[in-house]
N, CA, C and O of each residue as an XYZ file, in Angstrom:
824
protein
N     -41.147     10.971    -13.373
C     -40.383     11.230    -12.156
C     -39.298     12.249    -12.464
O     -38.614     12.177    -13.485
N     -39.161     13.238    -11.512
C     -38.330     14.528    -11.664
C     -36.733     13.485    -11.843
O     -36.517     12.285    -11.672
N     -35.970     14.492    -12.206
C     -34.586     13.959    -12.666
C     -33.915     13.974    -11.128
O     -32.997     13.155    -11.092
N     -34.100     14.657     -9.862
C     -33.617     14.676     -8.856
C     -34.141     13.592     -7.796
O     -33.846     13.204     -6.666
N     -35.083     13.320     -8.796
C     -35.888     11.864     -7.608
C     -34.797     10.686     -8.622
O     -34.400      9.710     -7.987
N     -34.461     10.761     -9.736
C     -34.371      9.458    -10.583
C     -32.667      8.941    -10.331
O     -32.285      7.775    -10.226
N     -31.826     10.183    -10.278
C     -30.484      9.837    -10.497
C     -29.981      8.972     -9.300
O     -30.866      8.356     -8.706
N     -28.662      8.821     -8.837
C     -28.449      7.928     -8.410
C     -28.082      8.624     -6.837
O     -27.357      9.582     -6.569
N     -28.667      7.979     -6.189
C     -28.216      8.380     -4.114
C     -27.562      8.003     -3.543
O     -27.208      6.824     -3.518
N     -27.017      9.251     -2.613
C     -25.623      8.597     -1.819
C     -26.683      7.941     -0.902
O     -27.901      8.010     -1.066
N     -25.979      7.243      0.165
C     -26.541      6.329      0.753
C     -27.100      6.606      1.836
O     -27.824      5.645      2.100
N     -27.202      7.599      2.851
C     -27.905      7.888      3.233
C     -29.093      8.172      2.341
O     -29.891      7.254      2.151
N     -29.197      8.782      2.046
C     -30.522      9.090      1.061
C     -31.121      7.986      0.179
O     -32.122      8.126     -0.523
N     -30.410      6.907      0.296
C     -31.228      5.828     -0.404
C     -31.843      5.106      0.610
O     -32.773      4.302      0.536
N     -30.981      5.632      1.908
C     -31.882      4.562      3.438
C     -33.212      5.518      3.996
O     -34.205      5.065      4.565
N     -33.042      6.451      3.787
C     -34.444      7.621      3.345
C     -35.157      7.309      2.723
O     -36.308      7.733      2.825
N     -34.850      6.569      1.947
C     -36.264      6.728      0.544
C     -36.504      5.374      0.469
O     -37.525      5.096     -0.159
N     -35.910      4.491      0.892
C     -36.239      3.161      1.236
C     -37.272      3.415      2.226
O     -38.421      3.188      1.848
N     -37.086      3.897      3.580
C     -37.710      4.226      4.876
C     -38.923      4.479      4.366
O     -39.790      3.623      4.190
N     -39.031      5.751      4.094
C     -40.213      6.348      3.373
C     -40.999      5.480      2.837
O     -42.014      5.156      3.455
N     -40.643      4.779      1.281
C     -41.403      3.788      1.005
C     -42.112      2.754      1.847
O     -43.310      2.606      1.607
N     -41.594      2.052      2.747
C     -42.003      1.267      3.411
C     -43.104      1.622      4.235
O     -44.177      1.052      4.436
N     -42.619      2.685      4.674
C     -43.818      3.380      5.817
C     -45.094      3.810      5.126
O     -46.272      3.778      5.481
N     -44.406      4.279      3.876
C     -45.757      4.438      3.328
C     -46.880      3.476      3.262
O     -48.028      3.660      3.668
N     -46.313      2.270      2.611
C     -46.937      1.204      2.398
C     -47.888      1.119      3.445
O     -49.100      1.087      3.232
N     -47.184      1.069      4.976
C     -47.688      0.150      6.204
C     -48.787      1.526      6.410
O     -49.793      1.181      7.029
N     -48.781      2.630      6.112
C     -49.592      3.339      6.794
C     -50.556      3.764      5.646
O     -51.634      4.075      6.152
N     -50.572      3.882      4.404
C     -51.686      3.619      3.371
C     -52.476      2.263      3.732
O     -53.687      2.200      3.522
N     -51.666      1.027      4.355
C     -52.666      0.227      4.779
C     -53.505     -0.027      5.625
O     -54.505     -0.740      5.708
N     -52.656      1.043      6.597
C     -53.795      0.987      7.839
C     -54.775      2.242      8.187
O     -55.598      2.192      9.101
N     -54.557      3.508      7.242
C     -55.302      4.343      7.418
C     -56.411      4.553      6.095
O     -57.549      4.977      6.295
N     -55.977      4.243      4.917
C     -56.591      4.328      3.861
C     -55.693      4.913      3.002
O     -54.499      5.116      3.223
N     -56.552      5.270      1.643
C     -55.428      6.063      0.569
C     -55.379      7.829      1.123
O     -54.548      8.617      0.672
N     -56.345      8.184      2.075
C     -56.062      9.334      1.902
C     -55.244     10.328      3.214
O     -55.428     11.498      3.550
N     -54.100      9.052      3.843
C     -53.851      9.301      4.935
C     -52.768     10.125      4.723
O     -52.225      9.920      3.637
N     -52.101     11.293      5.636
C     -51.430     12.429      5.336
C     -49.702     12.285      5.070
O     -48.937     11.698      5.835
N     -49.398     12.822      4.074
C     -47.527     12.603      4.321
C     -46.850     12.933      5.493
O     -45.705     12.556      5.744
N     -47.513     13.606      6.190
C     -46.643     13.922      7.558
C     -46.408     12.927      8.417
O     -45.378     12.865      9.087
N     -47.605     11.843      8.472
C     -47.660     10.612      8.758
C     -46.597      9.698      8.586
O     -45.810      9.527      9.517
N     -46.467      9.082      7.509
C     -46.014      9.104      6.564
C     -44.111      9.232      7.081
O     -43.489      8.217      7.398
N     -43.497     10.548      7.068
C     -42.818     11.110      7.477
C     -42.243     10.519      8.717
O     -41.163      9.957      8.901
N     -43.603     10.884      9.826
C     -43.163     10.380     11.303
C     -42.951      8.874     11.341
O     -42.062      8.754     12.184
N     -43.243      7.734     10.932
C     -43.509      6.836     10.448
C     -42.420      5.911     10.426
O     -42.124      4.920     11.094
N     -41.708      6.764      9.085
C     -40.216      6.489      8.756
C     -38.807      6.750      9.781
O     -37.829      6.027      9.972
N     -39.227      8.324     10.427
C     -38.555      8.582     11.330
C     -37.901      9.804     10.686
O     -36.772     10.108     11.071
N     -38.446     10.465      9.831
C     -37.892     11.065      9.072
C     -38.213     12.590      9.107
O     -39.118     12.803      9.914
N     -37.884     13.420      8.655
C     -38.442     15.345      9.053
C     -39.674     15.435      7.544
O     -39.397     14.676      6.615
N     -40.750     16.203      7.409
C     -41.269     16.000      6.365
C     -40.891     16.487      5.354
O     -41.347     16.019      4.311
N     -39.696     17.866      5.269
C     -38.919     18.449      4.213
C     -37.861     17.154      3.696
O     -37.189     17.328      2.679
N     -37.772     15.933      4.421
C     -36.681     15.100      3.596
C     -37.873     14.110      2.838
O     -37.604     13.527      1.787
N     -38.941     14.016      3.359
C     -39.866     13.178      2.649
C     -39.905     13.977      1.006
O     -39.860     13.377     -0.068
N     -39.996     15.432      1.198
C     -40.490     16.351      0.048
C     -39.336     16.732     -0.937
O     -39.239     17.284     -2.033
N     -38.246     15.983      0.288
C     -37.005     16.462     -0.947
C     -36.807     15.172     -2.212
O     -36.404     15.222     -3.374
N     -37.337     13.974     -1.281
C     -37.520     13.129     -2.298
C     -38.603     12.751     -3.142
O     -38.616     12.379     -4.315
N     -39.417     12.904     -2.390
C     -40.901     12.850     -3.214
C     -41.714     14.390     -3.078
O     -42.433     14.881     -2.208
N     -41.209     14.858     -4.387
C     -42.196     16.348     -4.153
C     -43.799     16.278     -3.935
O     -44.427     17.157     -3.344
N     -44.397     15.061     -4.518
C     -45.775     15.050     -3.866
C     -46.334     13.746     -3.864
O     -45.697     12.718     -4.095
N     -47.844     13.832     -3.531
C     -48.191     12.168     -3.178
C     -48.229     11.023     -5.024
O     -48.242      9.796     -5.121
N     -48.235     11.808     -5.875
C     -48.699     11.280     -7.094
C     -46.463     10.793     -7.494
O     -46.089      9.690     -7.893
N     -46.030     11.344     -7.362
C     -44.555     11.265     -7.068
C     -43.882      9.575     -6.198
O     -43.108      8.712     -6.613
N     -44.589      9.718     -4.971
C     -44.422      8.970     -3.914
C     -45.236      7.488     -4.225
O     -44.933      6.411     -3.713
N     -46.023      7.655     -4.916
C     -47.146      6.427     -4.944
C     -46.474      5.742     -6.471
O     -46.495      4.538     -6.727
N     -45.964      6.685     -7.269
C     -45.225      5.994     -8.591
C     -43.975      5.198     -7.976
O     -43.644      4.128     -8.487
N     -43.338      5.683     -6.963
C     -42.408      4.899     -6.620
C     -42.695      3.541     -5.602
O     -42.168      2.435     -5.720
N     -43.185      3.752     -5.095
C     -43.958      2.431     -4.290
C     -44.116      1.772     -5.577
O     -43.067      1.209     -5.890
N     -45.255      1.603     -6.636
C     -45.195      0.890     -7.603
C     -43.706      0.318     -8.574
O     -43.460     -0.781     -9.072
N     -43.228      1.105     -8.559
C     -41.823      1.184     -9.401
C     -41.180     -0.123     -8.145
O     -40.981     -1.310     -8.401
N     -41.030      0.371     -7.194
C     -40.388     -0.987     -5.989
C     -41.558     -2.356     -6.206
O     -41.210     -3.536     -6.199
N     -42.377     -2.078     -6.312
C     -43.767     -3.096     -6.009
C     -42.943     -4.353     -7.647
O     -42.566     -5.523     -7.587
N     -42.962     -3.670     -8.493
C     -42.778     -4.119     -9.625
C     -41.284     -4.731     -9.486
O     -41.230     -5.960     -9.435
N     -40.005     -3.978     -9.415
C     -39.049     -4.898     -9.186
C     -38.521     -5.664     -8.265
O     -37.467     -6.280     -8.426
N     -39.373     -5.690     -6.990
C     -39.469     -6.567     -5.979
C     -39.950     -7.634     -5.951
O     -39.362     -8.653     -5.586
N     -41.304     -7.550     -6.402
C     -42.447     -8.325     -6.369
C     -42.991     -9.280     -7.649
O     -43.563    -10.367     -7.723
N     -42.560     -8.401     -8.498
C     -43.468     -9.344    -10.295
C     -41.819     -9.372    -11.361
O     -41.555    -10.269    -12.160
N     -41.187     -8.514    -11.157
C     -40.097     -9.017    -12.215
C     -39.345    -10.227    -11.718
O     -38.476    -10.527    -12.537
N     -39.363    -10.988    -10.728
C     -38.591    -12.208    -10.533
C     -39.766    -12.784    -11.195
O     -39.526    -13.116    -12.355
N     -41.172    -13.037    -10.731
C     -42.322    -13.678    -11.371
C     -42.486    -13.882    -12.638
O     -42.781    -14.996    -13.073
N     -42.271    -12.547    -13.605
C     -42.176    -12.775    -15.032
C     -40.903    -13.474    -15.453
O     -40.879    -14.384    -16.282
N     -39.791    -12.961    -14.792
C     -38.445    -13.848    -15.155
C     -38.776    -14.946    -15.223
O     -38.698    -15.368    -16.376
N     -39.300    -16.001    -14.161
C     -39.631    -17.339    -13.795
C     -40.307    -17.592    -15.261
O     -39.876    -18.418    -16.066
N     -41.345    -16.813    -15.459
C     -42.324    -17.526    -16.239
C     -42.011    -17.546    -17.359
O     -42.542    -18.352    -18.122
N     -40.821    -16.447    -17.894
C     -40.411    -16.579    -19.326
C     -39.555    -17.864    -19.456
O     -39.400    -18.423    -20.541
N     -39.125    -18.211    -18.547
C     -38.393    -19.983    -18.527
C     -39.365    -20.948    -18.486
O     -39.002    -22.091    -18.762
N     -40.600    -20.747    -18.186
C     -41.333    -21.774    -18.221
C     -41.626    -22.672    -19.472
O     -41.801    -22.108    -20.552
N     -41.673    -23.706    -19.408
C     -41.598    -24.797    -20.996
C     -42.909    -24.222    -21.540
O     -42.983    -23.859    -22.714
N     -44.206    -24.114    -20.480
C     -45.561    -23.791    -20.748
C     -45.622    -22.467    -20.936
O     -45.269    -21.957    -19.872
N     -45.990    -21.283    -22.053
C     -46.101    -20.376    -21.605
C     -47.758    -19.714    -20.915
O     -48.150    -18.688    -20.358
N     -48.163    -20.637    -21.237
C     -50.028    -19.916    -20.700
C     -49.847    -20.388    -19.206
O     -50.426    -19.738    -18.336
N     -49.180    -21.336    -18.901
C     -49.388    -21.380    -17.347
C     -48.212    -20.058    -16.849
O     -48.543    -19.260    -15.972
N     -46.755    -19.972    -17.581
C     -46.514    -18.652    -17.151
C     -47.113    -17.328    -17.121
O     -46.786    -16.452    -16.320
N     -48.194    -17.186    -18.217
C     -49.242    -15.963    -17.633
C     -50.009    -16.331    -16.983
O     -50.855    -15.439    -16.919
N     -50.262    -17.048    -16.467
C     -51.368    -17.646    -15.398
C     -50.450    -17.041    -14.169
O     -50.605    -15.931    -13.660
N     -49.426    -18.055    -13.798
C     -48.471    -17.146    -12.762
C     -48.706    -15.892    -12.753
O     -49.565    -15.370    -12.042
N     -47.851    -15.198    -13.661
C     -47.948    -13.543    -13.328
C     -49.658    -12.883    -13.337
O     -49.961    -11.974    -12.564
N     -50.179    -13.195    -13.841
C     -51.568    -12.739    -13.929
C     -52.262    -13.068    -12.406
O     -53.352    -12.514    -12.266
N     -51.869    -13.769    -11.403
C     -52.331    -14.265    -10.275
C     -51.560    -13.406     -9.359
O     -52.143    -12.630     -8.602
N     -49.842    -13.544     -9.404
C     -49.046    -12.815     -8.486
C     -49.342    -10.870     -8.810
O     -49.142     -9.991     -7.972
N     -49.767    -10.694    -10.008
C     -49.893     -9.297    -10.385
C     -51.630     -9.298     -9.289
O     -51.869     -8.506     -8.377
N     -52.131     -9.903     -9.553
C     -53.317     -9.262     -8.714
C     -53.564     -9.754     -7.719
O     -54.641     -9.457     -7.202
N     -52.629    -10.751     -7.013
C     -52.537    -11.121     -5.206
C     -52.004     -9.420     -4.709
O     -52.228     -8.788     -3.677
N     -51.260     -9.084     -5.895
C     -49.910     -8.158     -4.642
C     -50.716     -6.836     -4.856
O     -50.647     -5.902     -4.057
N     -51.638     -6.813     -6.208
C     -52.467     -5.130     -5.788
C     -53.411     -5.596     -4.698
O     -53.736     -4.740     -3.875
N     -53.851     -6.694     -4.575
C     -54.614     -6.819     -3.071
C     -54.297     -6.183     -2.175
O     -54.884     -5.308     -1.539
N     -52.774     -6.870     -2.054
C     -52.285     -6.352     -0.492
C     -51.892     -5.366     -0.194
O     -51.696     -4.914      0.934
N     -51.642     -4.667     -1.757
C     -51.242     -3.204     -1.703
C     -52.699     -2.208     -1.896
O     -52.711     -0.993     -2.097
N     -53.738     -3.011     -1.783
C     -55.197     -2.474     -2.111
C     -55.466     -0.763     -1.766
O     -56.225     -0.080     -2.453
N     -54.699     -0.232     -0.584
C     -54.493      1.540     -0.442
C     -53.973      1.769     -0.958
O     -54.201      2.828     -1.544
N     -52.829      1.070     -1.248
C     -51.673      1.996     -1.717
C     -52.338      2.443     -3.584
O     -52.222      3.620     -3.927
N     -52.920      1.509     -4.513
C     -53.105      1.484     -5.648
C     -54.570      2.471     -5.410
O     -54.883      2.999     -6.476
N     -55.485      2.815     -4.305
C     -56.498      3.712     -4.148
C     -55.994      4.926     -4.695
O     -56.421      5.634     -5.608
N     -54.534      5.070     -3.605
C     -53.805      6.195     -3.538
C     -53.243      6.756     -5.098
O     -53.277      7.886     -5.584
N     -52.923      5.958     -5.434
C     -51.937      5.729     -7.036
C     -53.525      6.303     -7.568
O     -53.470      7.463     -7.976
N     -55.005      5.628     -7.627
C     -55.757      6.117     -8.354
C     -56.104      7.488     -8.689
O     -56.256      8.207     -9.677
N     -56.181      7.540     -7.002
C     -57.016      9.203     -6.591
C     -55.854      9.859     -6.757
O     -56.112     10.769     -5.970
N     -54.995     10.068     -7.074
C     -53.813     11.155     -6.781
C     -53.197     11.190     -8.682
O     -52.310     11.875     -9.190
N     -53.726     10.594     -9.040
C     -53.381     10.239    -10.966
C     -52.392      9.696    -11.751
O     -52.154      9.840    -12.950
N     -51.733      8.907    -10.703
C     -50.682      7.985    -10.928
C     -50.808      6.979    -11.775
O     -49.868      6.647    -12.497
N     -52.303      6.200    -11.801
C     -52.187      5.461    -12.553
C     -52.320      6.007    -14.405
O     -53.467      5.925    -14.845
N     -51.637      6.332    -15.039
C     -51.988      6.567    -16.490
C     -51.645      5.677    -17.137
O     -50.963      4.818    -16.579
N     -51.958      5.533    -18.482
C     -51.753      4.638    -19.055
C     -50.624      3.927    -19.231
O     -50.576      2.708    -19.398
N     -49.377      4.954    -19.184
C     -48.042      4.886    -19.218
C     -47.118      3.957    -18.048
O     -45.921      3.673    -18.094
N     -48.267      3.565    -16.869
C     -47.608      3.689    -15.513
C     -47.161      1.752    -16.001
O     -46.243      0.966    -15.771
N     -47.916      1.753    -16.437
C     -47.559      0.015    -16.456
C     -46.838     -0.513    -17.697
O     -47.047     -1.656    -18.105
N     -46.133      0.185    -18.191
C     -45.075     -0.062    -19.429
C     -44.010     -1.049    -19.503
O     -43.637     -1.706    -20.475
N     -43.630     -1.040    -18.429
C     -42.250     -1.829    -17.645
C     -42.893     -3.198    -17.521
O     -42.196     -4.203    -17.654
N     -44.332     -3.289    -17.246
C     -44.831     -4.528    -16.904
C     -45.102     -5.256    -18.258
O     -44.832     -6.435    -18.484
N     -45.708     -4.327    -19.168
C     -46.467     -4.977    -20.127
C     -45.530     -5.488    -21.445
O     -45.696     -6.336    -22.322
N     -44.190     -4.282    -21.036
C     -43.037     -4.546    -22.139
C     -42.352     -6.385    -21.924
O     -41.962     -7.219    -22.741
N     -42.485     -6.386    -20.367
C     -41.749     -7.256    -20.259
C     -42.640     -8.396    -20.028
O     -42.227     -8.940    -19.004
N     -43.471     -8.905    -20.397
C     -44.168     -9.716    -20.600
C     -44.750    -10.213    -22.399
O     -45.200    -11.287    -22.798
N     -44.508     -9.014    -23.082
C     -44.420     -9.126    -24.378
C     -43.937    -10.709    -24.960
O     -44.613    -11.429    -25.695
N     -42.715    -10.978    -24.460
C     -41.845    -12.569    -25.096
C     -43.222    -13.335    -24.790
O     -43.880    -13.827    -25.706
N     -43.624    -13.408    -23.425
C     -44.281    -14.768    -22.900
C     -45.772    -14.536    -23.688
O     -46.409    -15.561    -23.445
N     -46.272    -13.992    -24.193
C     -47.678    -13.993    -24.835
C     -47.207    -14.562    -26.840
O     -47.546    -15.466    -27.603
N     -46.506    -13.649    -26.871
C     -45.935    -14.070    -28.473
C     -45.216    -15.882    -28.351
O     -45.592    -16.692    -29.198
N     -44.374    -16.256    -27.428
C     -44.508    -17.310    -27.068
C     -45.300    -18.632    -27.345
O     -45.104    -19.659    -27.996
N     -46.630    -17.945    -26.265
C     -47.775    -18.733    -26.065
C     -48.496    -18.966    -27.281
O     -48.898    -19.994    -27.827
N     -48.559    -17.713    -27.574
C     -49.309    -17.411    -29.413
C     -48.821    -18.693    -30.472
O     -49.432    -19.558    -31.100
N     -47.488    -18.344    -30.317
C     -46.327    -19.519    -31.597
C     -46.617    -20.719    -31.177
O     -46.692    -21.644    -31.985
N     -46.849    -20.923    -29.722
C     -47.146    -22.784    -29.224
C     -48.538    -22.995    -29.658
O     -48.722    -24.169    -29.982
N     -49.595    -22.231    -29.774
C     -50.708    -22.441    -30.109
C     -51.727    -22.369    -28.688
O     -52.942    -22.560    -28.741
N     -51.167    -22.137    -27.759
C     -51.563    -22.405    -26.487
C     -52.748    -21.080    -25.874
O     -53.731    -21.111    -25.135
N     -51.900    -19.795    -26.767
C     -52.841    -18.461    -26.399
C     -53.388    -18.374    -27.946
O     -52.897    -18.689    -29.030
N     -54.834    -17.711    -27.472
C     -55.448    -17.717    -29.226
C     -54.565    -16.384    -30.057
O     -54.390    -15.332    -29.443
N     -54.244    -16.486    -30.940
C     -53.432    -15.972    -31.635
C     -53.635    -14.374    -31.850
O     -52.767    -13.508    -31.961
N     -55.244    -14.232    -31.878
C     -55.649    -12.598    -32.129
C     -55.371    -11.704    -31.113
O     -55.453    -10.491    -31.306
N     -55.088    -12.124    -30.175
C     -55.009    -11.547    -28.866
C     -53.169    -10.419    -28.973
O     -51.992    -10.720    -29.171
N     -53.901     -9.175    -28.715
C     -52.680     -7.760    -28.682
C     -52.643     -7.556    -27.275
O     -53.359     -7.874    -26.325
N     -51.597     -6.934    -27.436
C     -50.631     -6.492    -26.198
C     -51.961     -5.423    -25.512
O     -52.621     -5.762    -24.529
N     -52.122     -4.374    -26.110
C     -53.540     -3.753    -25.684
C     -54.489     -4.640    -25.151
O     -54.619     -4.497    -23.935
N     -55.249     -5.575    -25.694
C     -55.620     -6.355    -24.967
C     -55.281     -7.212    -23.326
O     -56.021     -7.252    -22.343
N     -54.469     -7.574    -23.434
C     -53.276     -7.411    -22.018
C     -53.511     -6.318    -20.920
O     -53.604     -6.596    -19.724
N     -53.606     -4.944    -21.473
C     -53.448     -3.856    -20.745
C     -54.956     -3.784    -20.210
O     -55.430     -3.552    -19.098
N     -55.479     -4.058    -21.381
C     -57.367     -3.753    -20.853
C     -58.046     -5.199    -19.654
O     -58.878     -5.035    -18.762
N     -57.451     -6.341    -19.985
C     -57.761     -7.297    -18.942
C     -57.232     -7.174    -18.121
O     -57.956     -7.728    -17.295
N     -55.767     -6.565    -17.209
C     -55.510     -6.356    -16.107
C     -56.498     -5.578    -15.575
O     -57.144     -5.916    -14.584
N     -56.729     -4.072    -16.456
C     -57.345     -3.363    -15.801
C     -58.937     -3.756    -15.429
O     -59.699     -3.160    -14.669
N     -59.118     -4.678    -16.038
C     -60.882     -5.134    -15.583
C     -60.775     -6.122    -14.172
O     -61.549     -6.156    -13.216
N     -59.254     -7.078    -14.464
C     -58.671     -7.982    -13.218
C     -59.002     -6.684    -11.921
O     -59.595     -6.807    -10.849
N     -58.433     -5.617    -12.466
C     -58.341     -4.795    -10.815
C     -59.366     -4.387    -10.965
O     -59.815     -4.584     -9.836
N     -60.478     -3.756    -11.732
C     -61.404     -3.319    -11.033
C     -62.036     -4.539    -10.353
O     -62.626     -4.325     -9.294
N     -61.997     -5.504    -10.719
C     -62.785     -6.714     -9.421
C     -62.618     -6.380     -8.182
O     -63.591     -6.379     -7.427
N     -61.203     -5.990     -7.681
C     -61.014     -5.173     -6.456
C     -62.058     -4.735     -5.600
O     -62.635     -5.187     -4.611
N     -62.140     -3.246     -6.612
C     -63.349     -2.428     -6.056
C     -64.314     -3.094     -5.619
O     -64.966     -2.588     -4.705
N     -64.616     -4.132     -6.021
C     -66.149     -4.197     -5.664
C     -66.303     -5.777     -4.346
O     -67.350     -6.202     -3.858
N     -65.335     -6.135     -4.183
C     -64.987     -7.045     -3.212
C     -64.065     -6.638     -2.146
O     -63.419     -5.594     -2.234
N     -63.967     -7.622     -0.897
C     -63.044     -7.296      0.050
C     -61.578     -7.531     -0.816
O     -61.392     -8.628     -1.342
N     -60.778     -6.688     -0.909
C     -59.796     -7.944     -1.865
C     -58.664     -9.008     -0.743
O     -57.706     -9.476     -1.358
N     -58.726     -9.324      0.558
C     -58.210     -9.818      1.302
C     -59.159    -11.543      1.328
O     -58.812    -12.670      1.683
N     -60.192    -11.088      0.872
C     -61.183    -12.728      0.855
C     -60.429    -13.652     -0.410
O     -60.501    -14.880     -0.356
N     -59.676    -12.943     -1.593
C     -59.383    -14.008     -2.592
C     -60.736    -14.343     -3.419
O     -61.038    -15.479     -3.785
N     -61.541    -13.118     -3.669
C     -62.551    -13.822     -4.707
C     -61.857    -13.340     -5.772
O     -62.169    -14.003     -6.761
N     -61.282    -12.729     -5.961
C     -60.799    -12.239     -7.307
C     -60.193    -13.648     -7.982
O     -60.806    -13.780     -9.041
N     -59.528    -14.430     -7.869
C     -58.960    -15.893     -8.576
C     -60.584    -16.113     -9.246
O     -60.506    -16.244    -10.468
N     -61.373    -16.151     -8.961
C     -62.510    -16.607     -9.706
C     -62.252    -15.917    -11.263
O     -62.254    -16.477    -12.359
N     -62.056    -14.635    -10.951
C     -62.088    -13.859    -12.626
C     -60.626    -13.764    -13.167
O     -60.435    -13.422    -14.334
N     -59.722    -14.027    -12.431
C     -58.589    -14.909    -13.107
C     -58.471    -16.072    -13.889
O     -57.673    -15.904    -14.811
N     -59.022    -17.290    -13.850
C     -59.462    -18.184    -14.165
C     -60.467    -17.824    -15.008
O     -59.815    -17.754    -16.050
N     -61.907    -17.464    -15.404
C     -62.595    -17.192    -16.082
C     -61.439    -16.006    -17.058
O     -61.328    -16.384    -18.225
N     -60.855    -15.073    -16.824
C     -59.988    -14.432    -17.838
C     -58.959    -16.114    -18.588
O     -59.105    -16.357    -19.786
N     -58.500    -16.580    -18.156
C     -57.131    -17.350    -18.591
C     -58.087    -18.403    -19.708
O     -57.522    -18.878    -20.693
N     -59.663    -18.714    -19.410
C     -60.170    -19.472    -20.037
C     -60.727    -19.079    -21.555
O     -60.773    -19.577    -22.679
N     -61.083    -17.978    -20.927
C     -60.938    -16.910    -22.105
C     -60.028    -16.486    -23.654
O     -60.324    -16.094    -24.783
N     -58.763    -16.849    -22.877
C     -57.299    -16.440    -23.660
C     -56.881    -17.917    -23.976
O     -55.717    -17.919    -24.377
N     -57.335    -18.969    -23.943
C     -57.507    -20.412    -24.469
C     -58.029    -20.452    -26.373
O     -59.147    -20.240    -26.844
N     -56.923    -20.751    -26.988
C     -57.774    -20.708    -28.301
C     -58.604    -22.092    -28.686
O     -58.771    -22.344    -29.880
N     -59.009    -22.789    -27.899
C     -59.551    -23.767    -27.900
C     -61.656    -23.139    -27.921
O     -62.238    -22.812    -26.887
N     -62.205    -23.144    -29.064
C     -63.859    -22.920    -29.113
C     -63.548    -21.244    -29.157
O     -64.366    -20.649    -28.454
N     -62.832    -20.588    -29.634
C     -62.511    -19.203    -28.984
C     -63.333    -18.328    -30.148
O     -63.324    -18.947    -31.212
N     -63.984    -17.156    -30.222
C     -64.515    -16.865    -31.192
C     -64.495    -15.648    -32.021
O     -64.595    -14.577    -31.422
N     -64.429    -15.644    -32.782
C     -63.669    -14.244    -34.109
C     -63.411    -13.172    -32.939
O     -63.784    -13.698    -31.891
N     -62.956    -11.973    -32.721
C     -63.134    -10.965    -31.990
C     -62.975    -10.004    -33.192
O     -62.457    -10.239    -34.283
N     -63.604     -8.744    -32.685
C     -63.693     -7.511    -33.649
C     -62.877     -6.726    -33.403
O     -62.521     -6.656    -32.227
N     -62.268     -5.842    -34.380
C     -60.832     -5.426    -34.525
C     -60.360     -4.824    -33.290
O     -61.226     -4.411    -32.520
N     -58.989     -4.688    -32.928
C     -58.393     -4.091    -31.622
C     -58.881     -2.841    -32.210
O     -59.399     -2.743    -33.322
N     -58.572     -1.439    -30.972
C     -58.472     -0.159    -30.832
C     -57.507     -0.137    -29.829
O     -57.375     -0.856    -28.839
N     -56.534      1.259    -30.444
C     -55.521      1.540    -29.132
C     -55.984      2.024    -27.911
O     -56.916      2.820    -27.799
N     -55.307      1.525    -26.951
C     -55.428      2.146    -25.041
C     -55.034      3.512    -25.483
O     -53.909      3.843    -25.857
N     -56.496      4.554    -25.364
C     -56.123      5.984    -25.275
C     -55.244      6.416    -23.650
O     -55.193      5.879    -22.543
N     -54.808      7.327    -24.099
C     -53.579      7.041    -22.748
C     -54.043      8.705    -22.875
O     -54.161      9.445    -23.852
N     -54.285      8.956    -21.115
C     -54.593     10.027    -20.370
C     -53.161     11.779    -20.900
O     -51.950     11.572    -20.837
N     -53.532     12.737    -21.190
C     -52.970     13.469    -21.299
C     -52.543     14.354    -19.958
O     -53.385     14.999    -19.333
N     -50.840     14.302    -19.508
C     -50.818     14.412    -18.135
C     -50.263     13.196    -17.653
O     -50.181     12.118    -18.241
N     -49.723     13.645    -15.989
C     -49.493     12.810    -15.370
C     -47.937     12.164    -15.858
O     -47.461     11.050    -15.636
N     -47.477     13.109    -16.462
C     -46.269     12.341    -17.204
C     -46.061     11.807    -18.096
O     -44.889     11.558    -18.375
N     -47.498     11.247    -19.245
C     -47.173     10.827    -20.112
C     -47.069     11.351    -21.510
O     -46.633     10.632    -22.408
């Protein structure tokens, strides 16, 4: 994110870019991912040069929706769960609330796809801060012990592709939530062959 999107806004301009966000949301949901910023714009109530002064483009605009999605939506969730006495039922939590809310945000994360937002980098904030609750789980004996943070990164991303291939408003996805969490049980669990790092996309910011 440019340094003029990141620093800090007088307040009008933070009720702008609040606006914006929101509208975005509601109108990526009802038109699809590839519906126009001018939209967008009118939406909010806003001129489309103030949309562009804050978000120079859609790959810009869709990182920040996520960036709100995340401290709105899943950092109280992980907070919760790092207090939890249990930690595998606290990744159970976040692992459920992380892929209820790309449901509902199901355009908006199209948008994030097709436009190249998602890189490897985009989910750092998530995966950093979930780090305690897996090492945690690991030390209780509760998560099987071989299991890396990479690993983490690669089962969300298989969690969302379930997406694709379902309505994601029906809730079949909890099926491969559950089959993942049973998985990450070191109970019958069996050797796995060595990690490899998440090659992370060149571009896109990272």
């Amino acid at each position: 994110m440019t340094d003029d999107v990141s620093r800090p806004l007088r307040a009008d301009a933070a009720r702008n870019s609040e606006k914006i966000l929101r509208a975005a949301r509601e109108v990526y949901a009802e038109q699809g991912p590839g519906a126009p910023l001018d939209e967008i714009a009118r939406r909010a109530g806003v001129g489309i040069a103030t949309l562009y002064r804050r978000f120079p483009d859609k790959t810009v605009l869709v990182r920040a929706i996520l960036d709100q999605n995340f401290s709105e939506g899943l950092a109280p969730v992980i907070e919760r769960a790092l207090l939890d006495e249990d930690p595998r039922r606290g990744l159970a939590d976040v692992l459920e609330a992380t892929v209820s809310q790309i449901a509902r945000d199901y355009n908006t994360m199209a948008a994030a796809r097709d436009s190249g937002a998602l890189t490897a980098g985009a989910g750092d904030r998530f995966f950093e801060a979930l780090a305690p609750l897996l090492l945690r789980g690991q030390r209780d004996g509760l998560i099987r012990a071989d299991l890396v943070m990479d690993d983490l990164r690669r089962i969300m991303s298989m969690l969302t592709s379930v997406l694709w291939t379902m309505d994601p408003r029906e809730g079949g996805w909890r099926r491969y939530v559950v089959l993942i969490l049973d998985a990450l049980a070191p109970d019958a669990a069996s050797p796995l062959p060595p990690a490899v790092p998440v090659r992370r996309r060149r571009g896109g910011g990272d």
